[in-house]
N, C-alpha and C positions, 0 to 999 in steps of 0.2 A: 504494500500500500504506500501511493507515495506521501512524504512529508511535508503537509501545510508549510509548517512555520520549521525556524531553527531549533537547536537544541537549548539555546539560551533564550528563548522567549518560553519553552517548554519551563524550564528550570524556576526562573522567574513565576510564572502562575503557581509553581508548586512551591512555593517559598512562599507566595501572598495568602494562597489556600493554609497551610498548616500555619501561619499567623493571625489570621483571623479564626482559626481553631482555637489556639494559644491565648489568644485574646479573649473569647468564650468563657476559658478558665478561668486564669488570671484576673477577672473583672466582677468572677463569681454568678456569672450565666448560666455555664454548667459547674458539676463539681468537681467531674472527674474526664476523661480522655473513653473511657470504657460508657457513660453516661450518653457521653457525646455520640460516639457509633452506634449507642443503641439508638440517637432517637435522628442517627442521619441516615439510617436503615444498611451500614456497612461493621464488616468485621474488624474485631479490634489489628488481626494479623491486615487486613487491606490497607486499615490507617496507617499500620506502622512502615506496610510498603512504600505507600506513599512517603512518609516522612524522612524514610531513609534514602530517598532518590531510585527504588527498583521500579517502581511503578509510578505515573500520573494520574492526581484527582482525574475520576470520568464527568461529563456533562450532568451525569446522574448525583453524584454526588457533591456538585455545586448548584445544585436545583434542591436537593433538599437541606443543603444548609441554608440556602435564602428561604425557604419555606417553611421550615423549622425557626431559626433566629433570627431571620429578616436581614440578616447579612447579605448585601448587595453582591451581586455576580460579577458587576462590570469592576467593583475594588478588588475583581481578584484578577481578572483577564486583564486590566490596562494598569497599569500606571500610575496615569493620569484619567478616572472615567470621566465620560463626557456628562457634561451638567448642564442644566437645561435652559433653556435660552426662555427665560422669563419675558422680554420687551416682547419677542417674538408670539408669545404663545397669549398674552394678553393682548394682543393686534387682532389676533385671528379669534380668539375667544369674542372682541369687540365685533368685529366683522360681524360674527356668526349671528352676536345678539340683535345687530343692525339687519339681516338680512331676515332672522325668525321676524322680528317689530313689522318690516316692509308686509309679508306674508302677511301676519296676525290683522294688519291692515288693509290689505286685500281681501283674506276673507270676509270680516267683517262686515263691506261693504256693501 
């Protein structure tokens, strides 16, 4: 199968993933590392693969840890994740309300 990305952007997601696991604990979210795989639906030997650089978090298992602790996906896949463009999204929210008003007005009529 061929390889998306490098080996160092692989590395990277798996250093942000077992950090924001890390952070989980240390913050007293979860209690424990074994707490935590039970309720991110993976075995403890998977975690520790992971941890150790044998294996890579799966898609599945950065789905249920946002689903579970609501730990974002994109702070483990970037970097930097993309934040959302507020001015933009209150433009078009405004628009929208202008265009239902115009309708609401129309029917009315």
């Amino acid at each position: 199968m061929p390889q998306l990305y490098n080996d160092d952007i692989e590395n990277q997601i798996r250093t942000r993933f077992i950090q924001k696991c890390d952070d989980l604990i240390s913050t007293g979210r979860v209690d424990s590392y074994a707490e935590l795989c039970r309720s991110i639906e993976i075995s403890p030997a998977s975690f520790n693969q992971v941890k150790t650089g044998v294996t890579k978090p799966t898609l599945q298992m950065l789905y249920n840890l946002q689903s579970v602790y609501k730990v974002s996906v994109e702070s483990i896949l970037f970097i930097n994740p993309p934040k959302l463009n507020m001015v933009f999204i209150r433009s078009q929210l405004s628009a929208i309300q202008e265009s239902l008003e115009k309708l609401e007005g129309a029917i009315s009529v």
